[in-house]
C-alpha positions as CSV (number, residue, x, y, z in Angstrom):
1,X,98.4,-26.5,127.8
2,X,95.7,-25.9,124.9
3,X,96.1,-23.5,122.3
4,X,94.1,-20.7,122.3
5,X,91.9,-20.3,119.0
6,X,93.5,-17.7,116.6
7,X,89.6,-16.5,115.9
8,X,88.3,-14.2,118.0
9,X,84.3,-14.7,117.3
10,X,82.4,-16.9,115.0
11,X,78.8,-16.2,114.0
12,X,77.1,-19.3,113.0
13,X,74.7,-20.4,110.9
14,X,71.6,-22.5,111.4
15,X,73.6,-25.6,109.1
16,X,76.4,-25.7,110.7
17,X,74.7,-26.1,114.3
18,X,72.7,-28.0,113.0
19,X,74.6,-30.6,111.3
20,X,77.7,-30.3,114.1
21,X,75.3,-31.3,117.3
22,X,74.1,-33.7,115.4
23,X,77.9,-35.7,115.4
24,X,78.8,-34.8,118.6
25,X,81.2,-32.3,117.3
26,X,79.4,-28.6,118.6
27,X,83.4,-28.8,120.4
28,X,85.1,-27.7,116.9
29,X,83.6,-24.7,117.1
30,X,84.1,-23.3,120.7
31,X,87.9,-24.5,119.7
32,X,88.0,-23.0,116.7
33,X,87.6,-19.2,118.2
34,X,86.8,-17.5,121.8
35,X,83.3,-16.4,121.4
36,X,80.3,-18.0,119.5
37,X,77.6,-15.8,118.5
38,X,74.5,-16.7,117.2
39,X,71.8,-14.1,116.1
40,X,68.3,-14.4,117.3
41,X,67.2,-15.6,113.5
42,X,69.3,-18.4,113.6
43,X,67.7,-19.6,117.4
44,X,64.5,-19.2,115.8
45,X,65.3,-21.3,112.9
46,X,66.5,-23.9,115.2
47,X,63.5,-23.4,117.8
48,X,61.7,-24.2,114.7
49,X,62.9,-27.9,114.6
50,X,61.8,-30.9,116.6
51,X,61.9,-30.7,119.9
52,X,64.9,-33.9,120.6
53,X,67.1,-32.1,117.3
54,X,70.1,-32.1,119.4
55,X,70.6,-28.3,118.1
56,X,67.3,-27.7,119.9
57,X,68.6,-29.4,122.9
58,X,71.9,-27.3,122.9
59,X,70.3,-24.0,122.0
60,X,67.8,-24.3,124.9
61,X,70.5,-25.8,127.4
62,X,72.6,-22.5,126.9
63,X,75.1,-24.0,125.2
64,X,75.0,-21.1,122.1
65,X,75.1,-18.4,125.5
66,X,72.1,-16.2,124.9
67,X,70.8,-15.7,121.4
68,X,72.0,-11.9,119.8
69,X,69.3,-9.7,118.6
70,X,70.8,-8.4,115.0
71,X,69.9,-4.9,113.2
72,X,69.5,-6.4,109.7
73,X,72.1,-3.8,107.6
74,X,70.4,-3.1,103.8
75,X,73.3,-4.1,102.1
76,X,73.0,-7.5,103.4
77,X,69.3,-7.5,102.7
78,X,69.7,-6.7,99.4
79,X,71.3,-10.4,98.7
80,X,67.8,-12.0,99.2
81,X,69.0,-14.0,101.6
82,X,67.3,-16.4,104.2
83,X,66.8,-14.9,107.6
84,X,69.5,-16.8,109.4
85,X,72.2,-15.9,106.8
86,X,70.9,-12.2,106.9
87,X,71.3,-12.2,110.3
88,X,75.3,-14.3,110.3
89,X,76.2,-11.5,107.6
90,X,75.0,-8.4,109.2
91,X,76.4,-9.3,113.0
92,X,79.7,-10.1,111.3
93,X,79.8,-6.7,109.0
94,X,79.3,-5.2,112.3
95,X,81.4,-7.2,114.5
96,X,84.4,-8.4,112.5
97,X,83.8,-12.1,113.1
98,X,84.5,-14.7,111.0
99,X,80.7,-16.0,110.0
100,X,80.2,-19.9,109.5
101,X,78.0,-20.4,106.6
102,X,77.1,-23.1,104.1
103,X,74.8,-22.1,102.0
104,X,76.3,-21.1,98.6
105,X,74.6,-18.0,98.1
106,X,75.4,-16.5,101.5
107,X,79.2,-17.6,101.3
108,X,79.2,-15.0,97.6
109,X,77.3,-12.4,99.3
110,X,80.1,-12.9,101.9
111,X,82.6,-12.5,100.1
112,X,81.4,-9.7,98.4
113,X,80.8,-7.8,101.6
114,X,84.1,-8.5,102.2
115,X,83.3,-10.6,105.8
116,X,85.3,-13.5,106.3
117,X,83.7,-17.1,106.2
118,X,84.1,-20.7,106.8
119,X,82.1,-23.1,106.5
120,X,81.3,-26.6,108.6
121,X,84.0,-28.1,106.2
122,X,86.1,-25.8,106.7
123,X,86.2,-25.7,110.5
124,X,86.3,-29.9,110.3
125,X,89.7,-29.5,108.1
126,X,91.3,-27.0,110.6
127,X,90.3,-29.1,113.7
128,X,91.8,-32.1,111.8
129,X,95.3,-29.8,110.7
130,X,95.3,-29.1,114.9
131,X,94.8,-32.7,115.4
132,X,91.3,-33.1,116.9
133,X,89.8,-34.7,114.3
134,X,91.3,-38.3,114.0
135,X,89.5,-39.5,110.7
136,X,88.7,-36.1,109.0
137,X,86.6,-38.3,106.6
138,X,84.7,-40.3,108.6
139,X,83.8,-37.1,110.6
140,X,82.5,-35.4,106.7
141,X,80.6,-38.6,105.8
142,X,79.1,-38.5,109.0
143,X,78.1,-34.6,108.4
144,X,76.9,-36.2,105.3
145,X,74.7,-38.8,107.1
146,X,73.0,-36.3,108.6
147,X,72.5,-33.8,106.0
148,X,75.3,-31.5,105.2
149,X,75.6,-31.0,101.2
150,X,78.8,-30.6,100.0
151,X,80.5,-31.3,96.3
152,X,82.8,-34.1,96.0
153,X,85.6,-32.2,93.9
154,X,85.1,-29.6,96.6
155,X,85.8,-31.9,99.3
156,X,88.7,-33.5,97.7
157,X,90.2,-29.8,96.4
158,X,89.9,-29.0,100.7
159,X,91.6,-32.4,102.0
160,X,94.7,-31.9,99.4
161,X,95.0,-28.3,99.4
162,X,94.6,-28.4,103.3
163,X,95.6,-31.6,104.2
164,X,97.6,-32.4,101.9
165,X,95.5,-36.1,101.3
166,X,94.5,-36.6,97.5
């Protein structure tokens, strides 16, 4: 029997859908927590892409469920924040979720706001702790391949401190 995810609802960022349908790997995320929102600003930023970005694909096959419209809250505005992240931050102030973010920036303002965040590294490390992930490091070079930014002493700090792997 599968365990159910400890996380009730995620609210996700452009990046991270991005980058994840990309791989293959949109699957950590639906097993990571029950629901998956994403906010209309994030569907826009992803109907903005090419038409075959496999986040594109996804998004218009249903497989996000139906975009959520967001009431941008003013203390999330005041962060100067792109629309997407605005959008993550203010549905998770107002919804409890856990929102999946990124971008540096946004992850402060998160933290500040007090909402709690992960980000695609993050939710690859878990998956691999659960053991869905095989190779945790192909899987992050692969994020890499396809544009996911992350810090090498960040990376290595995750693996040990979550892994346990130098």
């Amino acid at each position: 029997m599968a365990e159910q995810p400890a996380v009730t609802a995620l609210v996700v960022d452009t990046s991270p859908l991005v980058v994840l349908s990309k791989v293959d790997r949109l699957d950590l995320l639906r097993e990571f927590a029950k629901a998956l929102l994403v906010p209309s600003a994030v569907a826009d930023e992803i109907r903005a892409g090419p038409v075959q970005d496999p986040a594109r694909v996804a998004l218009e096959s249903g497989r996000f469920g139906e975009p959520i419209h967001v009431d941008v809250l003013p203390m999330v505005m005041e962060w100067g924040l792109g629309a997407g992240e605005t959008a993550v931050l203010s549905l998770a102030v107002t919804s409890g979720a856990v929102a999946v973010i990124d971008d540096r920036e946004a992850r402060r303002a998160a933290h500040a706001l007090g909402v709690p965040v992960v980000g695609t590294l993050g939710i690859v490390l878990q998956a691999a702790r659960d053991g869905r992930v095989e190779s945790p490091a192909m899987l992050v070079q692969a994020l890499r391949d396809v544009g996911l930014r992350l810090d090498e002493r960040a990376v290595a700090h995750a693996f040990h401190a979550i892994l346990g792997e130098p």
